[in-house]
C-alpha positions in Angstrom: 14.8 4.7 -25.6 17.6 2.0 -25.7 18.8 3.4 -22.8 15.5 3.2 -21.0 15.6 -0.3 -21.6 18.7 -0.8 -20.4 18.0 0.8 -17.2 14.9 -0.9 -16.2 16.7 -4.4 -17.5 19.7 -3.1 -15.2 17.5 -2.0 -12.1 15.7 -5.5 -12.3 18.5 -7.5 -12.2 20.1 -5.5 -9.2 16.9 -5.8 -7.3 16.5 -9.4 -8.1 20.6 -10.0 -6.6 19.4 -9.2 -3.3 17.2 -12.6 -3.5 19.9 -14.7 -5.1 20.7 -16.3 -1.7 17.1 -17.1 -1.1 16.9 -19.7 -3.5 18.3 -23.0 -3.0 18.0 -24.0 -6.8 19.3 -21.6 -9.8 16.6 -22.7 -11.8 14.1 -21.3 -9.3 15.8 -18.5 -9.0 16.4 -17.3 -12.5 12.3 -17.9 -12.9 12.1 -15.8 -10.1 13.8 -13.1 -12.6 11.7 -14.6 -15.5 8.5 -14.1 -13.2 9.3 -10.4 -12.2 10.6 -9.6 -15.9 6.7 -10.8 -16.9 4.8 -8.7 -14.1 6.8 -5.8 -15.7 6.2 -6.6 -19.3 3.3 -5.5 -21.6 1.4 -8.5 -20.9 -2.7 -8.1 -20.8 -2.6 -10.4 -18.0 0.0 -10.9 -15.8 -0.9 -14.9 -15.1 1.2 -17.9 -15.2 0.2 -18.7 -18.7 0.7 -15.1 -20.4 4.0 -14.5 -18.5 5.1 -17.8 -19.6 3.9 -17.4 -23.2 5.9 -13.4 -22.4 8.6 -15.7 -21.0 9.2 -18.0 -23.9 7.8 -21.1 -22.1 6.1 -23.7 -23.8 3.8 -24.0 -20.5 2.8 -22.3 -17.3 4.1 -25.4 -14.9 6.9 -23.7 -14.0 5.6 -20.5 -13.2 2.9 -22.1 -11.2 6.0 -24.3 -9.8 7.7 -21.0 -8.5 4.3 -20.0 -6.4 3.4 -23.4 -5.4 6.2 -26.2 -4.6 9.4 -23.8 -5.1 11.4 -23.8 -1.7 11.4 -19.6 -0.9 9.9 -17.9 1.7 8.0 -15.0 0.6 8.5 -13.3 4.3 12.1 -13.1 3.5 11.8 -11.9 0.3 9.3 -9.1 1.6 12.1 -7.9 4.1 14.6 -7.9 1.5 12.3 -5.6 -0.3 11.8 -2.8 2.6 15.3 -3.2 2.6 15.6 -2.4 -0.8 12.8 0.4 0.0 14.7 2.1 2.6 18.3 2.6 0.5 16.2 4.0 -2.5 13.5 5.7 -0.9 14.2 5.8 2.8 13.2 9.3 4.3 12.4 10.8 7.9 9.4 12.6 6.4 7.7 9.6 5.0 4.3 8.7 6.1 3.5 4.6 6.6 -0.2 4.2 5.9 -2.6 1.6 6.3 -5.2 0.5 3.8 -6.9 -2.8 2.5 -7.8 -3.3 -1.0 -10.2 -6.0 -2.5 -9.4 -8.9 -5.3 -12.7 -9.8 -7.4 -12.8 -13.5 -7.1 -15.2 -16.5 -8.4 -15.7 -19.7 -6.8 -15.1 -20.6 -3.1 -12.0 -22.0 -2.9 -9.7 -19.2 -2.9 -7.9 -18.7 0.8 -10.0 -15.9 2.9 -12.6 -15.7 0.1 -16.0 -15.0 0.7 -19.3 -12.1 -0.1 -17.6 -9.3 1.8 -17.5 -5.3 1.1 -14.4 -4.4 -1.4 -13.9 -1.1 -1.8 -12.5 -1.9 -5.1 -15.4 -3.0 -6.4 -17.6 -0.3 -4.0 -19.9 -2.9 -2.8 -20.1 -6.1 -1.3 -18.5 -9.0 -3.9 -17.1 -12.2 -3.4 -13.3 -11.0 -3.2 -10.8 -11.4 -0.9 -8.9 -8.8 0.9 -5.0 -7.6 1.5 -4.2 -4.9 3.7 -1.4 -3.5 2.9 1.2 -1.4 4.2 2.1 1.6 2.0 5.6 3.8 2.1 4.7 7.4 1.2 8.5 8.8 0.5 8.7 12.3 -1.1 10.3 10.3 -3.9 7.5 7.8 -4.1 5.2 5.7 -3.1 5.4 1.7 -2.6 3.6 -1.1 -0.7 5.7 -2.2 1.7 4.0 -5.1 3.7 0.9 -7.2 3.3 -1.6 -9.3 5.0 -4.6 -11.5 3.6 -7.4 -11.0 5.9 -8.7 -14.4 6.9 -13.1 -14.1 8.0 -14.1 -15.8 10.6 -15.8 -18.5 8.8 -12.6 -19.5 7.9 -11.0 -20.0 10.8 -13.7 -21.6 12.3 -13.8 -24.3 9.0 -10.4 -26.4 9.9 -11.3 -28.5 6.5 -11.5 -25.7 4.2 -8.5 -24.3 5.5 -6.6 -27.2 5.1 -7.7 -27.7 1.8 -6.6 -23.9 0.7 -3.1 -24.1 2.5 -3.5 -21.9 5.2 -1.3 -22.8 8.3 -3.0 -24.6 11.4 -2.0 -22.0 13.7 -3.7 -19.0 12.0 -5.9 -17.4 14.3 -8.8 -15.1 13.0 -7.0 -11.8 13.4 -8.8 -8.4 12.6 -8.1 -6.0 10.3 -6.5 -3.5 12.5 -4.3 -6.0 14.4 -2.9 -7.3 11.3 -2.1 -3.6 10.2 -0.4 -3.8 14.1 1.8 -6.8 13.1 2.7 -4.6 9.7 4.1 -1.4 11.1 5.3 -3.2 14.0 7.8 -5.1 11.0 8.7 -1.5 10.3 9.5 -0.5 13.3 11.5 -3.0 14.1 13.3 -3.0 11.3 14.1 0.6 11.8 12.8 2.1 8.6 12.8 6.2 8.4 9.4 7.5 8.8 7.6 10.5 10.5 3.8 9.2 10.8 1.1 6.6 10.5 -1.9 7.2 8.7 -4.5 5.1 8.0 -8.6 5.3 7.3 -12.1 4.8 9.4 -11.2 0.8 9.7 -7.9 1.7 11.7 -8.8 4.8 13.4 -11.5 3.9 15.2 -9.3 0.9 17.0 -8.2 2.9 19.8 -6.1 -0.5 20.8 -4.3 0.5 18.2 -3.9 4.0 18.6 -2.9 3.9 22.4 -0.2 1.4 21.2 1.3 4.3 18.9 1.1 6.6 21.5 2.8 4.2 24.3 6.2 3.9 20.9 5.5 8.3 20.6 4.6 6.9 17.1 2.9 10.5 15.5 -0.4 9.6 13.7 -3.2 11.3 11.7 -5.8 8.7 11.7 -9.8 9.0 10.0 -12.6 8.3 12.1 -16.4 8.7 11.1 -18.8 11.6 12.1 -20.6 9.8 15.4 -17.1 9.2 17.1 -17.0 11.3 20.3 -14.5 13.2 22.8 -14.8 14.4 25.8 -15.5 17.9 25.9 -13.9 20.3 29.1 -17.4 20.4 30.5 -17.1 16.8 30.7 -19.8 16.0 28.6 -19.4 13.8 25.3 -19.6 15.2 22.0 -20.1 13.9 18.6 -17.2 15.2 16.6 -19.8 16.0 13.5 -21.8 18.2 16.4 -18.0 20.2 17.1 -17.8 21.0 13.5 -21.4 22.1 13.1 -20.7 25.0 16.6 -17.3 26.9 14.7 -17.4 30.2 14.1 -16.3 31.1 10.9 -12.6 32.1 11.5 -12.0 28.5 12.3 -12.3 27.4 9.5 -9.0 27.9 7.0 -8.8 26.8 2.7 -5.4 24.7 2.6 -4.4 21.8 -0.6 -3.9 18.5 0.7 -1.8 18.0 -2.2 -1.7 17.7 -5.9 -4.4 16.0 -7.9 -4.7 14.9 -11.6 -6.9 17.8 -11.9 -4.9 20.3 -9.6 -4.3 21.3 -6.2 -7.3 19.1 -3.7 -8.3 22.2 -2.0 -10.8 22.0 1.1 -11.4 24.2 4.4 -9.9 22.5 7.5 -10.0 23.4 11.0 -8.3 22.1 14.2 -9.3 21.2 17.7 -6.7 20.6 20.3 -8.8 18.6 22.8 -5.8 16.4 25.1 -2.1 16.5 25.9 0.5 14.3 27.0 3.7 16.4 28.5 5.1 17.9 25.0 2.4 15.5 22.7 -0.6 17.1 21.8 -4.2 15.2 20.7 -6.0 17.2 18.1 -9.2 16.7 15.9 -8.5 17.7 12.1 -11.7 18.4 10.2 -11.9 18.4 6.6 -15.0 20.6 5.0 -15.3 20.2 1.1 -16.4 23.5 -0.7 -19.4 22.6 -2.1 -22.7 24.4 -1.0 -23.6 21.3 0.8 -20.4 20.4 1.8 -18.8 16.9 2.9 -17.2 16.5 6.3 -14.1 14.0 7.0 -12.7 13.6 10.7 -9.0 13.0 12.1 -7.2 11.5 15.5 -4.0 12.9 15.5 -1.2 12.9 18.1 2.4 14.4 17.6 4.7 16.7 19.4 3.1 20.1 19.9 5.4 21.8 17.6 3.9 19.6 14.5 0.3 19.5 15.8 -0.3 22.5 13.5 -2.7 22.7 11.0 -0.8 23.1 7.9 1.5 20.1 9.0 -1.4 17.8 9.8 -3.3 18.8 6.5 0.0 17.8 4.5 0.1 14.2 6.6 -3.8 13.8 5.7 -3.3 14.2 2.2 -0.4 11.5 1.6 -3.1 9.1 2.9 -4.3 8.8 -0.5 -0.4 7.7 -1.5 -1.8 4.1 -1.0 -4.8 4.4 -3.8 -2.4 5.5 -6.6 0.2 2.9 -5.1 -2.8 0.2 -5.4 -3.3 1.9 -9.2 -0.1 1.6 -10.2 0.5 -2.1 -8.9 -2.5 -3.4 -10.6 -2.5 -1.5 -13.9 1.5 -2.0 -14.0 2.8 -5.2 -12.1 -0.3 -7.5 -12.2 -1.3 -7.2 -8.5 -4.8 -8.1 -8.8 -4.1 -10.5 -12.2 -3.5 -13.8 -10.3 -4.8 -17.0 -10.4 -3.5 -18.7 -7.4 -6.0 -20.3 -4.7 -3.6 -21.6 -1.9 -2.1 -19.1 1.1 1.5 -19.7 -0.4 0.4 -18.5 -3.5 -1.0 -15.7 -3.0 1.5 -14.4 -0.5 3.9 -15.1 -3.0 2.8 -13.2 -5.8 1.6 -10.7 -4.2 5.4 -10.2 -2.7 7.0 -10.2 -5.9 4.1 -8.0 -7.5 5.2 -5.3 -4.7 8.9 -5.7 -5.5 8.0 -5.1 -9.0 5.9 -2.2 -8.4 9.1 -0.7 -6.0 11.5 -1.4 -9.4 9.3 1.2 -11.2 9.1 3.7 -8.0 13.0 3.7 -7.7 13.1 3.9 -12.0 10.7 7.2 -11.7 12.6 8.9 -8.9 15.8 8.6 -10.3 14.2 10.2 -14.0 12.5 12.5 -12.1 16.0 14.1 -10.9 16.6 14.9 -14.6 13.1 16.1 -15.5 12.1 20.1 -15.1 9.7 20.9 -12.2 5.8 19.7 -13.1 2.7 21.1 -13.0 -0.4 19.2 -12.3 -1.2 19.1 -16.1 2.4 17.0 -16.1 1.9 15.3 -12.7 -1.2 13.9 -14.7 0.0 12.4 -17.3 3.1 10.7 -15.3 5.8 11.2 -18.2 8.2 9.3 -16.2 6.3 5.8 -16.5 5.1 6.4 -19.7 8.9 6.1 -20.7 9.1 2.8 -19.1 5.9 1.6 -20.3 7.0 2.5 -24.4 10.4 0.8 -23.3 8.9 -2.5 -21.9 6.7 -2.4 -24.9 10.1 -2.4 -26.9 11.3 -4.8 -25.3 11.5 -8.2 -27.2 10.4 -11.5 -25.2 13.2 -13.2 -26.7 15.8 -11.3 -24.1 13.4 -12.5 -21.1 13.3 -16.3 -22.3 16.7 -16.4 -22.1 16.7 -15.8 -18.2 15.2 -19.4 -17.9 
């Protein structure tokens, strides 16, 4: 277990080297470890006051002072980070996949807050909501960029804005352009990565979908049963009416991937419908196996030699990647536990929440290299962090205070 310790301490302090030039002052920056040290402790609550009381702090102020005055730039940080990412975790098969998440919010102050669905909360709440851009590695699984979504309202109130931080020149920006402005970060910065993936929200955008096709970016995107294609009689089709007219031998059982509760088996079945010299559009349909079964519905594009079925299938599954990334941040690293209202603030800890959250990814899939193969039973229970959780929990506050 000492050695556990060690190496999470270690890992920590390596990541946190990459920042050191980021911050002017060294005592910013050694709160900046402090801060990071407290998102990965046992703390209840991973707000300014518990990870200061973690800390060895007499107050919050300089917690809050690190989210709120502190000269950083979260932006930089959050490049440093998919640097960080792609030397741990980089691979050509990974899958970048869109996704928003909702933060359960009182009061009206909060940047971008408002009544709004959360899919968090599975109904409409006052929340705010990040959308998030998610590295599915074969070794792991990390958010990698975010985004608060900003309504409308907002935008349109110039007080209320100013009052809660947010820039002047912040447009309203939808959801699917500001998952755009994430992978196109990505891209840029030339991280490994094989396809896009994302849900209904993103797949319906074809704006965004043509501009993945114009880069020959591969993507397996969800869109909703009234969507329609053109069929070759050149007549327009609802893609729920396509699945309803195939024959039986269409239809073939294949595991999206392992579950807590074993493999996710469903039937699928594939529709080639448009190509584009050596690309290939396809529809993917998912059919559950109950007796009255539940449909799901794909876009994809890729070269014709990975349009098949059992490739697609595998890309559709790492979609959910992103839910158990979103689990692990907030259960973990205190994603969802701040208390911040301002733009800067949330940006901020939300940054440093994800660099957390990658510490722990890089931690598993290094134990994982000594660990025997798993079986879902195994995959369930996630003995790999429940190492790190007994060794945090071992870990005395006394040796974070003394990084402030």
């Amino acid at each position: 277990m000492k050695k556990a310790i060690r190496g999470w301490k270690t890992e920590l302090e390596r990541a946190h080297r990459r920042l050191a030039d980021l911050f002017p002052r060294s005592e910013v920056r050694e709160r900046c470890l402090a801060y990071l040290a407290a998102l990965l402790s046992h703390c209840e609550r991973k707000n300014s006051w518990q990870m200061a009381e973690w800390s060895g702090e007499a107050s919050p102020y300089g917690m809050q002072y690190l989210l709120d005055r502190a000269r950083w730039d979260a932006d930089v940080v959050q490049a440093r980070l998919r640097e960080y990412v792609q030397e741990e975790l980089g691979s050509a098969d990974a899958v970048l996949v869109l996704e928003e998440t909702g933060f359960l919010k009182k009061g009206v102050h909060s940047a971008g807050v408002q009544r709004q669905y959360s899919g968090t909360a599975g109904r409409i709440e006052n929340s705010q909501i990040g959308v998030f851009l998610c590295y599915a590695s074969p070794r792991g699984y990390v958010l990698l960029d975010r985004e608060l979504y900003l309504p409308q309202n907002w935008v349109e109130d110039t007080d209320r804005c100013r009052a809660a931080g947010i820039p002047e020149e912040t447009a309203f920006t939808t959801k699917p352009k500001l998952g755009k402005r994430m992978l196109e970060r990505a891209f840029q910065a030339g991280i490994p990565c094989g396809w896009v993936a994302a849900d209904e929200v993103y797949g319906h955008d074809s704006k965004l979908r043509r501009w993945l096709e114009e880069r020959r970016r591969p993507y397996v995107l969800s869109v909703s049963a009234d969507q329609r294609l053109w069929r070759p009689d050149l007549r327009r089709q609802r893609v729920d009416e396509m699945a309803g007219e195939l024959p039986r031998r269409a239809w073939k059982r294949l595991s999206a991937g392992p579950g807590a509760k074993g493999e996710r088996l469903y039937d699928w079945a594939l529709i080639p419908w448009g190509a584009d010299e050596d690309w290939e559009h396809t529809l993917l349909i998912r059919r559950s196996l109950e007796t009255k079964p539940e449909y799901a519905f794909y876009f994809t594009y890729a070269r014709k030699e990975k349009s098949t079925l059992k490739t697609l299938v595998g890309v559709a599954g790492r979609r959910w990647a992103i839910e158990s990334a979103f689990q692990m941040a907030k259960s973990e690293c205190g994603l969802d536990h701040y208390e911040v209202r301002h733009w800067k603030g949330w940006y901020r800890h939300i940054t440093l929440a994800m660099l957390a959250l990658a510490v722990l990814t890089v931690l598993r899939a290094r134990e994982k290299k000594n660990l025997p193969r798993e079986g879902p039973a195994q995959r369930a229970g996630n003995p790999a962090f429940a190492r790190f959780r007994a060794a945090r929990r071992l870990a005395q506050p006394e040796a974070s205070s003394s990084l402030v």
